[in-house]
C-alpha positions as CSV (number, residue, x, y, z in Angstrom):
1,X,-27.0,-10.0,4.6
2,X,-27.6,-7.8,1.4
3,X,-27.0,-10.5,-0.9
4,X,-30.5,-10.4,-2.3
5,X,-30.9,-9.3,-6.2
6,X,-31.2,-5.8,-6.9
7,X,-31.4,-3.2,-9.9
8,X,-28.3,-3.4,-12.1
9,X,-28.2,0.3,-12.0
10,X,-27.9,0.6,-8.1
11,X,-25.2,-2.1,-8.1
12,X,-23.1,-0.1,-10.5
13,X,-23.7,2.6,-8.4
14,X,-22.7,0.9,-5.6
15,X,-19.5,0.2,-7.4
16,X,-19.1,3.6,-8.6
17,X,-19.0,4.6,-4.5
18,X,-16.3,1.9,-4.1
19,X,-14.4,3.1,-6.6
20,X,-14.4,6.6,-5.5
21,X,-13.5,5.8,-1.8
22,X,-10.9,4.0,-3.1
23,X,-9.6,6.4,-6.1
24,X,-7.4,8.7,-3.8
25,X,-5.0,5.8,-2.6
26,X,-4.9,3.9,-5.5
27,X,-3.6,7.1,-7.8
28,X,-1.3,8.2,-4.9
29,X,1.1,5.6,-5.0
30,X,2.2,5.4,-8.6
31,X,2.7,9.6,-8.4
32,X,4.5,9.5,-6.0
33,X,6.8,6.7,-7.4
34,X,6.4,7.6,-10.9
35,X,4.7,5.1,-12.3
36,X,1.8,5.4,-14.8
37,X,-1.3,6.5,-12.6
38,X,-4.1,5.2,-15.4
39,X,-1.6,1.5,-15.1
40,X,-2.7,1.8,-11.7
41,X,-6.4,2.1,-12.3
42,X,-6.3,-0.3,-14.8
43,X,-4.4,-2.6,-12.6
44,X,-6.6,-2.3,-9.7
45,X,-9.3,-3.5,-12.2
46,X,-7.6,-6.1,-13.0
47,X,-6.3,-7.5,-10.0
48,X,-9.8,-7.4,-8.6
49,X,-11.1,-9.6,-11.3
50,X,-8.4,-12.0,-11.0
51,X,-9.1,-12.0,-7.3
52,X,-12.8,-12.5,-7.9
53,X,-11.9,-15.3,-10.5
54,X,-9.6,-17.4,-7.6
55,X,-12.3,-16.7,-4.8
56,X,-14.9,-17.8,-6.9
57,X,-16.7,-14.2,-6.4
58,X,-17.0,-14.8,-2.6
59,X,-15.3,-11.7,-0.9
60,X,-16.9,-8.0,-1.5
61,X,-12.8,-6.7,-1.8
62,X,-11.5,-4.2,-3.8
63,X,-7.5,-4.3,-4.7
64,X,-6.0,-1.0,-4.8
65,X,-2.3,0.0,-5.0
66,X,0.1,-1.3,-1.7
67,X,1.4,1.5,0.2
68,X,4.0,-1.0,1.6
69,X,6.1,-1.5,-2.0
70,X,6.3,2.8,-2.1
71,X,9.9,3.0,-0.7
72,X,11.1,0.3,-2.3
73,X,10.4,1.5,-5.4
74,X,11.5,4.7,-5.4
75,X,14.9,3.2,-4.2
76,X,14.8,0.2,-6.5
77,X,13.9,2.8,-9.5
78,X,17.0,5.4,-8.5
79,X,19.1,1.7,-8.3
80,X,18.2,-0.1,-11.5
81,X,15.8,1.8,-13.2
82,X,12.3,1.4,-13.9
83,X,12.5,-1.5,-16.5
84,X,14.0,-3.5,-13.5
85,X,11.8,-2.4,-10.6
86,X,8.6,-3.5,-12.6
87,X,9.9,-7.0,-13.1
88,X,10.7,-7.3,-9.3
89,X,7.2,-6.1,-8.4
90,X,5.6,-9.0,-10.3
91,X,8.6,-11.3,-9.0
92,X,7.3,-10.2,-5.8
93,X,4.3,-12.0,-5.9
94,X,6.3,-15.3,-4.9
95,X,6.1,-14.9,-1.3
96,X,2.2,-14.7,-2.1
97,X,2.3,-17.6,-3.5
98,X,4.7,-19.2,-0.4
99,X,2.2,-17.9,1.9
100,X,-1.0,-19.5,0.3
101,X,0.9,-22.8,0.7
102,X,1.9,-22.7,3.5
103,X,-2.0,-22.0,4.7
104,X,-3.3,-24.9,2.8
105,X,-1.1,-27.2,4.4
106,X,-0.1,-26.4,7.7
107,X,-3.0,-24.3,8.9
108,X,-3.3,-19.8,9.6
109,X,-2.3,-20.4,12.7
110,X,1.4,-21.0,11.0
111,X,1.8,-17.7,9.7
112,X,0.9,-15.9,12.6
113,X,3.6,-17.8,14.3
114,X,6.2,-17.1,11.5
115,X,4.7,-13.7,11.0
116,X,4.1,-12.6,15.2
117,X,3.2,-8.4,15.9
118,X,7.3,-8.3,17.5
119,X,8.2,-9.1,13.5
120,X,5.7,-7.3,11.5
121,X,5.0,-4.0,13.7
122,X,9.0,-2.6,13.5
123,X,8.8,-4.1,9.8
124,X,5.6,-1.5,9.0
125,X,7.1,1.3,10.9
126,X,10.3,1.3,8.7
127,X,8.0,1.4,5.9
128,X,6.5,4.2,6.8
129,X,9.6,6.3,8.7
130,X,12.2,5.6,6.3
131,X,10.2,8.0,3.8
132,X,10.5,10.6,5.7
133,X,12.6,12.6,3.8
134,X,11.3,12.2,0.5
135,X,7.8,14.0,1.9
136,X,9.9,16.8,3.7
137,X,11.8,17.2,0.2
138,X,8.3,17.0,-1.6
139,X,6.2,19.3,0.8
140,X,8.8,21.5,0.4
141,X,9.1,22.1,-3.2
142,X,12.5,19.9,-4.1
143,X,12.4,17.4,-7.1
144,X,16.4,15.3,-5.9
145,X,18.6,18.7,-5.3
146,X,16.4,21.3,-7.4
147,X,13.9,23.6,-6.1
148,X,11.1,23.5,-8.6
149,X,8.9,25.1,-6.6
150,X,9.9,28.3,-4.4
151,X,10.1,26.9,-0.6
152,X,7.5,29.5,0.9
153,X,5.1,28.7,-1.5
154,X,5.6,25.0,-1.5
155,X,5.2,24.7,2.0
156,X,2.1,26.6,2.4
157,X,0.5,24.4,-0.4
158,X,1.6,21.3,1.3
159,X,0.1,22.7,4.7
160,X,-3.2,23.6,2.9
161,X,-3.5,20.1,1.8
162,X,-2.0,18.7,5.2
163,X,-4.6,20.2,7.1
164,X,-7.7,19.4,4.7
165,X,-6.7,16.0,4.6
166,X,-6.3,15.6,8.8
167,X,-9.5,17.7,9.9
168,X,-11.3,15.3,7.2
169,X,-10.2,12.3,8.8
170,X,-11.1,13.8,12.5
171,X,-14.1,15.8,11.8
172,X,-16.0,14.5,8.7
173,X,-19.3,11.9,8.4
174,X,-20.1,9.0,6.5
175,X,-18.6,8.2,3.1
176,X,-16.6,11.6,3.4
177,X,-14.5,10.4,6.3
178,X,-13.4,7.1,4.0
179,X,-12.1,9.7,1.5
180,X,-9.7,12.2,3.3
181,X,-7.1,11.8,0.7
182,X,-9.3,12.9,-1.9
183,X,-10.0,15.9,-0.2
184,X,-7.0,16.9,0.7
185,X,-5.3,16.7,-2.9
186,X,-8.5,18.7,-4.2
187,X,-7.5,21.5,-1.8
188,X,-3.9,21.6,-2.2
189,X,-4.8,21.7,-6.2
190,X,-7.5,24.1,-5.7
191,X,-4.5,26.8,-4.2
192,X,-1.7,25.6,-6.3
193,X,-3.8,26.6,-9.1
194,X,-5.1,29.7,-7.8
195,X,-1.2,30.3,-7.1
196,X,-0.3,29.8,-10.7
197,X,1.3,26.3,-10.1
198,X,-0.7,24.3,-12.1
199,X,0.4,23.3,-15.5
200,X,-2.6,22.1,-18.1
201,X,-0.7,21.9,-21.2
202,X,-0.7,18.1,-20.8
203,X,-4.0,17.7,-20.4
204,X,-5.1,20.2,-23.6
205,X,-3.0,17.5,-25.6
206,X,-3.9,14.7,-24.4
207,X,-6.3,12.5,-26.3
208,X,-9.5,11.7,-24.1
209,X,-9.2,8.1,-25.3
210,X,-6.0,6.5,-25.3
211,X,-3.8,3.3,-24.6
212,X,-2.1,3.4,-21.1
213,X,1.5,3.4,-22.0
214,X,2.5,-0.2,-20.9
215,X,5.8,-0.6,-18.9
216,X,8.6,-3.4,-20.6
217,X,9.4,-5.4,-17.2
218,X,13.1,-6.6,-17.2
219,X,14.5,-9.8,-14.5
220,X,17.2,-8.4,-12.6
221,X,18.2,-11.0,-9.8
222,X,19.6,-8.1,-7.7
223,X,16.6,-6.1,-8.0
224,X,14.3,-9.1,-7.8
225,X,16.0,-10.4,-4.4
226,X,15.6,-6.6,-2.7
227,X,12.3,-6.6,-3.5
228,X,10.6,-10.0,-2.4
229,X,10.9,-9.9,0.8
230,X,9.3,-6.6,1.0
231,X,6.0,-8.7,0.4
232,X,6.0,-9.9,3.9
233,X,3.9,-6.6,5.3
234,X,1.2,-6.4,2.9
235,X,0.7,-10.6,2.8
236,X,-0.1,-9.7,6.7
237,X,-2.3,-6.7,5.9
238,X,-4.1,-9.4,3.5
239,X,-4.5,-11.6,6.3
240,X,-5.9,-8.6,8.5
241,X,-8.2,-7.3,5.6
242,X,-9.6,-10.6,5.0
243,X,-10.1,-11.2,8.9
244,X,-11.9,-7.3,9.1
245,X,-14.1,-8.0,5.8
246,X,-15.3,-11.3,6.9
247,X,-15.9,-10.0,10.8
248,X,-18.0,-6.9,8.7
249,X,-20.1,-9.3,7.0
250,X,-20.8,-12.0,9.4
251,X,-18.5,-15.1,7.7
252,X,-15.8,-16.5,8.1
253,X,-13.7,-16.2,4.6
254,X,-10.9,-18.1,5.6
255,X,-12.8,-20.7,5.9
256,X,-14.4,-20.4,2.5
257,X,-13.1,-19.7,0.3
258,X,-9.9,-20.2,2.2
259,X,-7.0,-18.3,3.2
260,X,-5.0,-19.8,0.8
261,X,-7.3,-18.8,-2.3
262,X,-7.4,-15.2,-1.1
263,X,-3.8,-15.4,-0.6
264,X,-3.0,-16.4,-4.5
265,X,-5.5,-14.1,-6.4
266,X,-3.9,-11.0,-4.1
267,X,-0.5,-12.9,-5.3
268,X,-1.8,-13.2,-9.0
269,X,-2.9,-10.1,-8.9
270,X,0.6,-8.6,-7.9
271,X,2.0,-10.5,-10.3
272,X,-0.2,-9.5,-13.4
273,X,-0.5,-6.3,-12.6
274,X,3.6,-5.9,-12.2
275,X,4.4,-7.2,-15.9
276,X,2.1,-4.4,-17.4
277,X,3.8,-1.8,-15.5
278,X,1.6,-1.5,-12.7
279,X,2.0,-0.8,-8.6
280,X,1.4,-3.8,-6.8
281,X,-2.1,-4.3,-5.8
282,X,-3.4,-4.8,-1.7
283,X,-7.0,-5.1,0.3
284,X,-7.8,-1.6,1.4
285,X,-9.3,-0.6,4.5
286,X,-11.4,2.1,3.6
287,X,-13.3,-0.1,1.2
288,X,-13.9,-2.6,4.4
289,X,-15.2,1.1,5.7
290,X,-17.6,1.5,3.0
291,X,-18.8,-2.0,2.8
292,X,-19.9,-1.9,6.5
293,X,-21.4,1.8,6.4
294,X,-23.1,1.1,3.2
295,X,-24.2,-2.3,4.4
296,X,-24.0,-4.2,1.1
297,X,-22.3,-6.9,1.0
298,X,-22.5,-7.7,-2.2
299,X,-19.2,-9.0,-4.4
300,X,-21.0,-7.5,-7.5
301,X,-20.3,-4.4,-6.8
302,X,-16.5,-4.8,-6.5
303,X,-16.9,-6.3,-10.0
304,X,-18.7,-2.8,-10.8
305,X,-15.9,-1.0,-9.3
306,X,-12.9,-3.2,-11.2
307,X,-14.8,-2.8,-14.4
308,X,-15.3,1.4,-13.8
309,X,-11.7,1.4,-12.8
310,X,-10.4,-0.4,-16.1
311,X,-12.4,2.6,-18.1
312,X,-11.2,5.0,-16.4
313,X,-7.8,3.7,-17.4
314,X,-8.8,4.6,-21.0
315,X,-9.4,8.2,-20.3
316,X,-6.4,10.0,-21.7
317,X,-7.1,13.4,-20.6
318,X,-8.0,12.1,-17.3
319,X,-4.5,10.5,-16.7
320,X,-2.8,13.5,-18.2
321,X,-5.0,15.5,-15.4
322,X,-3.4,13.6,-12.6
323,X,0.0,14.0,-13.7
324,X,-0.6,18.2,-13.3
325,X,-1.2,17.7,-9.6
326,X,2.0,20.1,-8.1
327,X,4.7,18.3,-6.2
328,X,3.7,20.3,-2.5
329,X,0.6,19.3,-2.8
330,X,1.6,15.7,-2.4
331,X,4.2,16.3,-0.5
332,X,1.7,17.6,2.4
333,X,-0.4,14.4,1.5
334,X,2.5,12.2,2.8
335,X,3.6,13.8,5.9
336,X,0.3,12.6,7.0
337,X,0.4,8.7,5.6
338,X,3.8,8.0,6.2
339,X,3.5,8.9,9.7
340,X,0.3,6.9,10.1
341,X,2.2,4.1,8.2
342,X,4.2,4.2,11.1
343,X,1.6,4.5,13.5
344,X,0.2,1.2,12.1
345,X,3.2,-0.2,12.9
346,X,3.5,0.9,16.3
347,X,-0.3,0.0,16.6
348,X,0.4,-4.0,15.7
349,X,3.3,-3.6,18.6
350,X,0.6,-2.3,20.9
351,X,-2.3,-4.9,20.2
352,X,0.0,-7.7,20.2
353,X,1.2,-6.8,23.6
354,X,4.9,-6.9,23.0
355,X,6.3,-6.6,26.0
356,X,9.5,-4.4,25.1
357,X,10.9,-4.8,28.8
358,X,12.2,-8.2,27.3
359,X,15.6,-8.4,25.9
360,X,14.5,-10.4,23.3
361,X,12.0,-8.7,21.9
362,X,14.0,-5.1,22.6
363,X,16.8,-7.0,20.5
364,X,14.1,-7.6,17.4
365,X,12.6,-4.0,17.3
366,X,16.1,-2.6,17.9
367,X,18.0,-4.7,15.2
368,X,15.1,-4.2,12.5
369,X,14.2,-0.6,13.4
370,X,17.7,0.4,13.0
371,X,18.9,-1.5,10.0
372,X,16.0,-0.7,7.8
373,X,15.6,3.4,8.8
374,X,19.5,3.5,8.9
375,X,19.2,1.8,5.3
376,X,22.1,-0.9,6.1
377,X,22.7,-2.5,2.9
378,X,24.6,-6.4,2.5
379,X,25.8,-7.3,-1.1
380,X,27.4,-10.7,-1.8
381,X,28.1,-10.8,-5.6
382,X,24.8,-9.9,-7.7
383,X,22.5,-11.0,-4.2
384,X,21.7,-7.8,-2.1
385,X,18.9,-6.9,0.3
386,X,18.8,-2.9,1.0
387,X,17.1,-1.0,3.8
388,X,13.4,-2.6,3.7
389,X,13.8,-5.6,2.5
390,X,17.1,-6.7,4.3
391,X,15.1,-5.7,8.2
392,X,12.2,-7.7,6.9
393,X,14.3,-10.4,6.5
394,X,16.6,-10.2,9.8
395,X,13.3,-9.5,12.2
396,X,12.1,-13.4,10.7
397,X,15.2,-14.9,11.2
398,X,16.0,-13.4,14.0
399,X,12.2,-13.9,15.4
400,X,13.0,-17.8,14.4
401,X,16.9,-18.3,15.8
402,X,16.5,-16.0,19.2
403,X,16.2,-17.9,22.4
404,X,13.2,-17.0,24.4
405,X,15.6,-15.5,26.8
406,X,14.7,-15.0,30.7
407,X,11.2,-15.5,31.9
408,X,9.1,-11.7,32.5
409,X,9.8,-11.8,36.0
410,X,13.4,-12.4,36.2
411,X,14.1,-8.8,33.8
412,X,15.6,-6.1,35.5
413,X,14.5,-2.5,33.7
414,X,18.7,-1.6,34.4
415,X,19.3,-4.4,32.2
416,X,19.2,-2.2,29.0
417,X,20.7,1.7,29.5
């Protein structure tokens, strides 16, 4: 392994690489939510650290912003308000914290039984399909009911971007094929601004140092109880990251430094990160990409990457730059990743080998994909679990209380119409 010492200067590099592969995703979540993009980089820099901290520097994982919390928050934000949604994001963090218990004392194996593909795959598709809407609104130029931008022109933006960031993904080599969101938002800006749609009076009075503008978190129990159980997909995609990042590198990390220690710095992290006002922070798969093209496996250079991040953060004009980016052109940008958000989902159902042609596992998918797209809401007094969170919930208990039903050979294909 590349675990050897090298020159400071190529390790920084190295983390300057991760950083950039990483970059697209992590701004993309809070502008499309409307939270502060430089909180983001700052909170990806942060939540790496404390990671690193609770690993004991062990894992070469970077913690970007979690695609999974992006509905919830822009429903949890038009519910409460933002004050409220940023104290449920770090409250989210308790499931974490569950989790890495549960793993130190009864073993992985136990939440892959709690947590099987027939609960987590319809639980990730929701995620993704239930935001379908909001991209067709975006791509096409709408802000709630207004047209901001004029519908021909903001859907040929959002295709320009659409298409760069697809034939990147299918055609493109190397580190450029880890970075497809990158290049799709630079060609969707490149034609909204030859197109006159591009705004730069922010960035001409912006300072280019400055203090991210911290968020005030405030407890709301209703917003708080909508939002935990949301937790449950990305504390699986840990568990997969982990798995993929260990299998890259040749070792076996929930071994040591443990499942459970990976599980509470992501949870810390999540946590921290929400009480400043940032999106909740997740392993990412592209930097597992890099890691295993680039072949270092070094956990300095994710240190290199936090601290880059954490600068960048600092940047005023840079922040202000991101905030210009035209509504089409990440409007095109999410066509693409909520339908592969989906896709993932549909992808766990696939390599777990549900077999659908059993009533009770057609009940689960059916019963979760419905409720949570359908955005079925239950409110008891100030408890209430909305859309997301209240499917994520049902496919556990429902994975936990359903009988196993008739053995494979006794199902008759007639038996659902």
């Amino acid at each position: 392994m590349s675990t050897s010492p090298e020159p400071v200067w190529r390790t920084a590099l190295s983390g300057a690489q991760i950083l950039f592969v990483a970059f697209g995703a992590t701004v993309l979540v809070p502008l499309l939510t409307g939270l502060n993009p430089s909180l983001a980089l700052l909170g990806a820099g942060i939540g790496t650290l404390v990671f690193q901290i609770c690993t004991k520097r062990q894992v070469p994982i970077y913690l970007g912003s979690s695609f999974a919390f992006i509905a919830p928050v822009i429903y949890s934000v038009k519910t409460w308000g933002m004050p409220a949604t940023l104290g449920a994001l770090a409250a989210a963090s308790f499931f974490y914290y569950v989790a890495a218990g549960l793993v130190k004392w009864r073993g992985v194996d136990f939440i892959h039984r709690l947590l099987p593909p027939v609960v987590i795959g319809p639980v990730v598709m929701v995620i993704g399909l239930g935001l379908a809407q909001v991209a067709i609104s975006m791509a096409t130029g709408k802000a709630g009911d207004a047209q901001v931008v004029p519908y021909g022109t903001a859907l040929g933006v959002a295709a320009v971007s659409l298409a760069a960031t697809m034939l990147t993904a299918i055609h493109a080599h190397g580190l450029l094929k880890l970075v497809p969101i990158l290049v799709g938002v630079a060609a969707g800006y490149t034609t909204a601004l030859f197109l006159g749609l591009v705004d730069f009076s922010r960035v001409i009075n912006a300072p280019w140092l400055a203090v991210p503008e911290f968020g005030t978190p405030q407890f709301n129990l209703a917003a708080i109880l909508f939002m935990i159980p949301v937790a449950i997909a990305p504390i699986v995609e840990h568990v997969g990251g982990i798995l993929a990042i260990g299998s890259v590198v040749g070792r076996d990390y929930t071994d040591q430094p443990g499942l459970h220690r990976t599980l509470l710095g992501d949870g810390l992290a999540v946590n921290i990160v929400g009480l400043f006002g940032g999106p909740p922070v997740t392993t990412y798969g592209e930097v597992t990409g890099a890691v295993m093209l680039t072949r270092n496996y070094n956990p300095v250079v994710m240190t290199w990457a936090a601290g880059f991040a954490i600068i960048m953060a600092f940047v005023g004009k840079f922040g202000a730059l991101l905030q210009t980016i035209p509504l089409p052109v990440m409007g095109g940008i999410m066509i693409l990743l909520f339908g592969s958000i989906a896709g993932i989902g549909l992808k766990t159902i696939i390599d777990g080998r549900v077999d659908l042609m059993k009533p009770r596992n057609l009940c689960l998918v059916s019963v979760t994909l419905v409720t949570g797209i359908g955005g079925l809401g239950v409110t008891i007094g100030s408890f209430s679990l909305q859309g997301i969170s209240l499917c994520g919930v049902l496919a556990v208990l429902l994975n936990l209380i359903l009988p196993p039903g008739e053995r494979e050979e006794e199902i008759k294909p007639a038996a659902f119409p």
